[in-house]
C-alpha positions in Angstrom: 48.6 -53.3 -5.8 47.6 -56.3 -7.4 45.7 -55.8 -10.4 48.3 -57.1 -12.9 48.8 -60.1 -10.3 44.6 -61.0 -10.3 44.6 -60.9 -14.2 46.4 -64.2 -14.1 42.9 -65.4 -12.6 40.8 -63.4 -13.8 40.0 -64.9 -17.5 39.1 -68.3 -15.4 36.8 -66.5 -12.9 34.8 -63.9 -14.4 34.1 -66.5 -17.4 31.8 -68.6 -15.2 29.3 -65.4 -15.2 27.5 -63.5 -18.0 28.7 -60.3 -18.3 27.6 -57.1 -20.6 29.4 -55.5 -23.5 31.6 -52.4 -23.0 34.0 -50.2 -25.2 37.2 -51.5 -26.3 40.4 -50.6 -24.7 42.2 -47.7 -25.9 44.9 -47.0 -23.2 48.3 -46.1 -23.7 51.6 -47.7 -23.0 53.0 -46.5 -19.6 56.5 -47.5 -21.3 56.3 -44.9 -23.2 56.8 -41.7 -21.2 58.6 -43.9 -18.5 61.6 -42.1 -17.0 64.6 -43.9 -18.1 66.5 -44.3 -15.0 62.6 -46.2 -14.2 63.3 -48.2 -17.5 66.8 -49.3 -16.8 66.3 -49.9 -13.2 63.1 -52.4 -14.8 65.3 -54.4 -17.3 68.4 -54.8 -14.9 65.5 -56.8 -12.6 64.4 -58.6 -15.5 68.0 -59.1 -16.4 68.7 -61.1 -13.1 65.8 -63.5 -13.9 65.6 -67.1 -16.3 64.5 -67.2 -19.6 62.9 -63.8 -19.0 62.3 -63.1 -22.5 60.6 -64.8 -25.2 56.8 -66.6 -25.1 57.9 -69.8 -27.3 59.7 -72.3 -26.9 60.7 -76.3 -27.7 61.9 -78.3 -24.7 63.7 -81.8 -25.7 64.8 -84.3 -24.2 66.0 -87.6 -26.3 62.9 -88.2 -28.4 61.1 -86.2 -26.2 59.3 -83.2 -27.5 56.8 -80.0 -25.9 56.3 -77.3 -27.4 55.5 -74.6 -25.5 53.2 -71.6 -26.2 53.5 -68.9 -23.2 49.9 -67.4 -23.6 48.0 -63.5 -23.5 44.2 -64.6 -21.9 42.7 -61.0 -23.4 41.6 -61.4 -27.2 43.9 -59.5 -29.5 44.1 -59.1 -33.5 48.1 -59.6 -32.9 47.4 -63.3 -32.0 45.7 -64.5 -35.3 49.2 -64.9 -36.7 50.7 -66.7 -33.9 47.9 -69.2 -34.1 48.2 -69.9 -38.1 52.0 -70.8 -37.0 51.1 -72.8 -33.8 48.5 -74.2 -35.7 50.6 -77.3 -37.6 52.0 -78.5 -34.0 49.3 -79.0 -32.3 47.9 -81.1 -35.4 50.6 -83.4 -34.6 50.7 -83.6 -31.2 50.0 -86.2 -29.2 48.4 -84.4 -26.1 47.3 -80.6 -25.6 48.2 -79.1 -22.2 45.8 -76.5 -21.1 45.0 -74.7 -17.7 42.3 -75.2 -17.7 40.1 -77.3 -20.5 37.0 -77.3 -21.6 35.3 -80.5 -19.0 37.2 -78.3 -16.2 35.5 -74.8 -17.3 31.9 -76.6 -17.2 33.3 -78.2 -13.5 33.7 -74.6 -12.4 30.5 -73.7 -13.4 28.5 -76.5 -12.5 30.2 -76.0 -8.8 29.2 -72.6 -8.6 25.7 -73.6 -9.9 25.5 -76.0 -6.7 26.9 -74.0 -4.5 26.8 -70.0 -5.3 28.4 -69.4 -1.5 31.4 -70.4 -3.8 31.0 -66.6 -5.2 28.3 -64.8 -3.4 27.8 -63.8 -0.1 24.6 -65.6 1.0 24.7 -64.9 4.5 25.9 -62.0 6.7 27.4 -58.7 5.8 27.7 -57.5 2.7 30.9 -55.6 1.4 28.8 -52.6 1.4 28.6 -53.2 5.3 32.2 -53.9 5.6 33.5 -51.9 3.6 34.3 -48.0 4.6 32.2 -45.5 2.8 35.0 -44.2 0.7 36.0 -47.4 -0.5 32.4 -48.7 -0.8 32.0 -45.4 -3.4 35.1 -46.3 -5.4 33.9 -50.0 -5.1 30.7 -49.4 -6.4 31.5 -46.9 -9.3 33.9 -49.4 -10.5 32.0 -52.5 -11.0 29.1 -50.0 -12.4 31.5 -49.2 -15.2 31.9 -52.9 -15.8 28.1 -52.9 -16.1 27.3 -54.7 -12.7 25.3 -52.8 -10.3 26.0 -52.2 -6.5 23.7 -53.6 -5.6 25.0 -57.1 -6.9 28.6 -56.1 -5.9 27.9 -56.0 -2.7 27.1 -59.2 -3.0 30.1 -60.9 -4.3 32.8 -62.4 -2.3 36.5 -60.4 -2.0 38.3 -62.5 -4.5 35.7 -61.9 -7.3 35.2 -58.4 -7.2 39.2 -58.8 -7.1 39.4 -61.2 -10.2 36.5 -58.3 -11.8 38.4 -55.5 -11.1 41.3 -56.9 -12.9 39.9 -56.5 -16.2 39.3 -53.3 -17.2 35.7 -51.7 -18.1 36.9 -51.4 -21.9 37.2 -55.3 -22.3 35.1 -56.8 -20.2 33.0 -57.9 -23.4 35.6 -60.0 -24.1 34.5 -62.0 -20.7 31.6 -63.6 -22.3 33.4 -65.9 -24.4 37.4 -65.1 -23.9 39.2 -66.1 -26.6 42.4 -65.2 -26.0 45.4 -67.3 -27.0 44.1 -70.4 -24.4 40.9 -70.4 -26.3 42.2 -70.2 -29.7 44.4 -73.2 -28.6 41.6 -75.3 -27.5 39.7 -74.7 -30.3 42.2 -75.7 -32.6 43.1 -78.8 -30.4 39.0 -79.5 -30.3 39.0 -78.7 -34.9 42.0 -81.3 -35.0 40.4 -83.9 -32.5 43.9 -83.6 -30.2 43.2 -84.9 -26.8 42.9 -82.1 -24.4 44.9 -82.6 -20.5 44.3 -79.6 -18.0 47.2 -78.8 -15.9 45.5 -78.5 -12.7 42.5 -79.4 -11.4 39.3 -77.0 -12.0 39.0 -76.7 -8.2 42.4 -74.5 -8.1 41.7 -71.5 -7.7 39.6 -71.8 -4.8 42.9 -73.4 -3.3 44.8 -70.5 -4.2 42.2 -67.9 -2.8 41.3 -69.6 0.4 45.1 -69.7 0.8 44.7 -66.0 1.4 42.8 -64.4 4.6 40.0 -62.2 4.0 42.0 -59.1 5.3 44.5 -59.8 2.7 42.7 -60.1 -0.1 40.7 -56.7 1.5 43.8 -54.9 1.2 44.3 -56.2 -2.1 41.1 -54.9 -3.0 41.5 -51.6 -1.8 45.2 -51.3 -3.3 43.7 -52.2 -7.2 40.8 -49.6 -6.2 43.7 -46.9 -6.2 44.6 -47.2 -9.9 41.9 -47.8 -11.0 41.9 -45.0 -13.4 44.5 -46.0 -14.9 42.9 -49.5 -15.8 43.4 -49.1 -19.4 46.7 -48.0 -19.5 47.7 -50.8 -17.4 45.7 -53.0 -20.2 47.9 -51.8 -23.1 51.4 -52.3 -21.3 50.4 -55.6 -20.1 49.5 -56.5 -24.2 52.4 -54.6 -25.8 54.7 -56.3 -23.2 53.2 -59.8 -23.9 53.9 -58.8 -27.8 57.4 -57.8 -27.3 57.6 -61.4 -25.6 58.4 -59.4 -22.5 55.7 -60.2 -20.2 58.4 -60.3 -17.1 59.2 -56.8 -17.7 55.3 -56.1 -17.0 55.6 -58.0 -13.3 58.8 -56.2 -12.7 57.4 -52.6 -13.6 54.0 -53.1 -11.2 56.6 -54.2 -8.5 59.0 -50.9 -8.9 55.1 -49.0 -9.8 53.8 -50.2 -6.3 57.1 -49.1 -4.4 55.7 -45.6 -5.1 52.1 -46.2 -3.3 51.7 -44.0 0.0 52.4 -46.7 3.0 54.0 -49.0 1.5 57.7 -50.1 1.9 59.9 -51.3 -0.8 60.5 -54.5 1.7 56.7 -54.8 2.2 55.9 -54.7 -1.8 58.6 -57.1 -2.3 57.1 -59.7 0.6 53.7 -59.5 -1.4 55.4 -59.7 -4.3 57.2 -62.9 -3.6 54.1 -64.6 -1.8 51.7 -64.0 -4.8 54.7 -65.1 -7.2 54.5 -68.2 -5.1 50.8 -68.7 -4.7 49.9 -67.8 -8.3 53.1 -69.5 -10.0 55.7 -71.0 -8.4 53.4 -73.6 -6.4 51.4 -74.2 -9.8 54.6 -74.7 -12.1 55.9 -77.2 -9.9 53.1 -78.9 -9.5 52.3 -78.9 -13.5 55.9 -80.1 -14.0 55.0 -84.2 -14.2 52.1 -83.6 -15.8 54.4 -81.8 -18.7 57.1 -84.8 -18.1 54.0 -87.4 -18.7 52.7 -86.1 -21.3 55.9 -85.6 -23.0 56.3 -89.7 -22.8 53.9 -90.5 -24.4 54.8 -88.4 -27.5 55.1 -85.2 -29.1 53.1 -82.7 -26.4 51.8 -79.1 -26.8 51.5 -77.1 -23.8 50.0 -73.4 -23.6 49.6 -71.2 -20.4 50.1 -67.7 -19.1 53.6 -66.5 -20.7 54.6 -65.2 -16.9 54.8 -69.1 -15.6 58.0 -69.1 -18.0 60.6 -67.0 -16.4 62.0 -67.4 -13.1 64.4 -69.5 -10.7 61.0 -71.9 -10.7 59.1 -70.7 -13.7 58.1 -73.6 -16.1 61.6 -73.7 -18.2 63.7 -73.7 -15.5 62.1 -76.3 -13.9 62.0 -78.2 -17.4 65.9 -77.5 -17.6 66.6 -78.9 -14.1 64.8 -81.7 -15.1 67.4 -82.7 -18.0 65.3 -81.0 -20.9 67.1 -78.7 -24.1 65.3 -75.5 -24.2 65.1 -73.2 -27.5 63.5 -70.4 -28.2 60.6 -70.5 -31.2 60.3 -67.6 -34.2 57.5 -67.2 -34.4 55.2 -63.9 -35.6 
């Protein structure tokens, strides 16, 4: 159920680790052959949510300024014209908001250097223990195809091999060194010698996790495990979506994609829906809201993060809106 929900993580998490080279992706858009009553019932829920469209934007306020870039984590030829227009802004800004920058990428890693319980299992069971054999097989042939053996999988806590599986085999090369529109950002901020902030603290998505039981995340597990062969296609909507500048559309067609799972009811999807909108974005958006306000202070600011933290009663620019600020959309290629 929740691989398009653990790809908001999984760029962060599966960085900290060296991974091997694969293929790259060559899935097709599940838009395409969607049924079109499927289609309209998808963009009258996207029609019923904020600023549900569009990845850039300029919030004002008197002379205040941020410019916001809603960002794709994968690496894609698309972006290399979005960052030659971006590219003159952040010259001139004052601060550059990031996630997470490059001092709190080396915090991650240095924590899970001290203390590899962080990630691994390093005492009792192992998910091949726990796990029923059936799901241990699909566990195990999965993570293979993403060049990690089972007998390391076993190993690794829930929420990793969740944040793994969310990346499909085809672009898990891109894991090394992820240079997605975040790292393109940073690297021009870094080129320019623009101060870098991070939104959060490194630390948050342990937060976020151990805000989730073990079962949960189990199910969760288990529920990506049963599309997993369609990890590809669900790669290519997610980047055409993001494209389009329609990355809510891609939240609301997993949600209406998961009322169809066998034992699941559309009340249950929608309660996980709503707790990992609120875990994963909700809770972070308001909590990154004064450090936007701050920033934007102390002169003109840059902000980039996932595109799906924009839209929504508490996504990024509604929040921003509440809070007294102009918002307008960017052209941008």
């Amino acid at each position: 159920m929740n691989r398009f929900l653990a790809a908001c993580l999984a760029v962060a998490v599966v960085a900290v680790a060296a991974l091997p080279a694969a293929a790259q992706c060559t899935g097709r858009d599940l838009f395409d052959d969607m049924a079109p009553d499927r289609k309209a019932a998808i963009a009258a829920a996207v029609a019923e949510v904020p600023f549900a469209k569009g990845n850039f934007w300029r919030a004002t306020r008197g002379d205040q300024v941020i410019t916001i870039a809603g960002t794709y984590h994968m690496e894609d030829p698309r972006l290399a014209p979005i960052m030659a227009a971006l590219a003159p802004t952040i010259a001139t800004a004052r601060t550059v908001l990031v996630e997470a920058g490059p001092k709190e990428k080396q915090a991650l890693t240095d924590l899970i250097a001290r203390d590899p319980s962080r990630m691994l299992i390093t005492s009792g069971p192992t998910l091949y223990e726990q796990l029923p054999r059936d799901v241990w097989d699909q566990l195990a042939t999965a993570m293979s195809q993403r060049g990690i053996p089972g007998f390391m999988a076993a190993k690794f806590r829930p929420w990793y091999v969740l944040a793994v599986l969310a990346v499909p085999p085809c672009a898990m090369a891109q894991m090394t060194d992820p240079k997605g529109l975040d790292g393109l950002v940073i690297d021009e901020a870094l080129a320019q010698g623009r101060p870098i902030r991070a939104l959060e603290p490194f630390e948050t998505i342990f937060r976020i996790f151990d805000s989730m039981s073990e079962d949960e995340i189990m199910a969760m597990m288990k529920s990506t495990l049963a599309i997993e062969d369609r990890a590809e296609d669900h790669a290519a909507t997610l980047a055409n979506r993001y494209f389009a500048g329609e990355s809510r559309a891609m939240w609301e067609f997993m949600r209406f994609a998961n009322y169809d799972l066998p034992g699941y009811t559309r009340a249950q999807v929608d309660a996980e829906f709503g707790k990992m909108e609120e875990v994963l974005m909700k809770a972070r958006n308001r909590a990154w809201l004064p450090v936007l306000t701050q920033a934007a202070s102390e002169g003109p600011a840059f902000a980039a993060f996932g595109a799906l933290h924009l839209s929504g009663e508490e996504g990024v620019l509604n929040l921003l809106k509440a809070e007294g600020f102009d918002l307008q959309p960017l052209a941008l290629p």
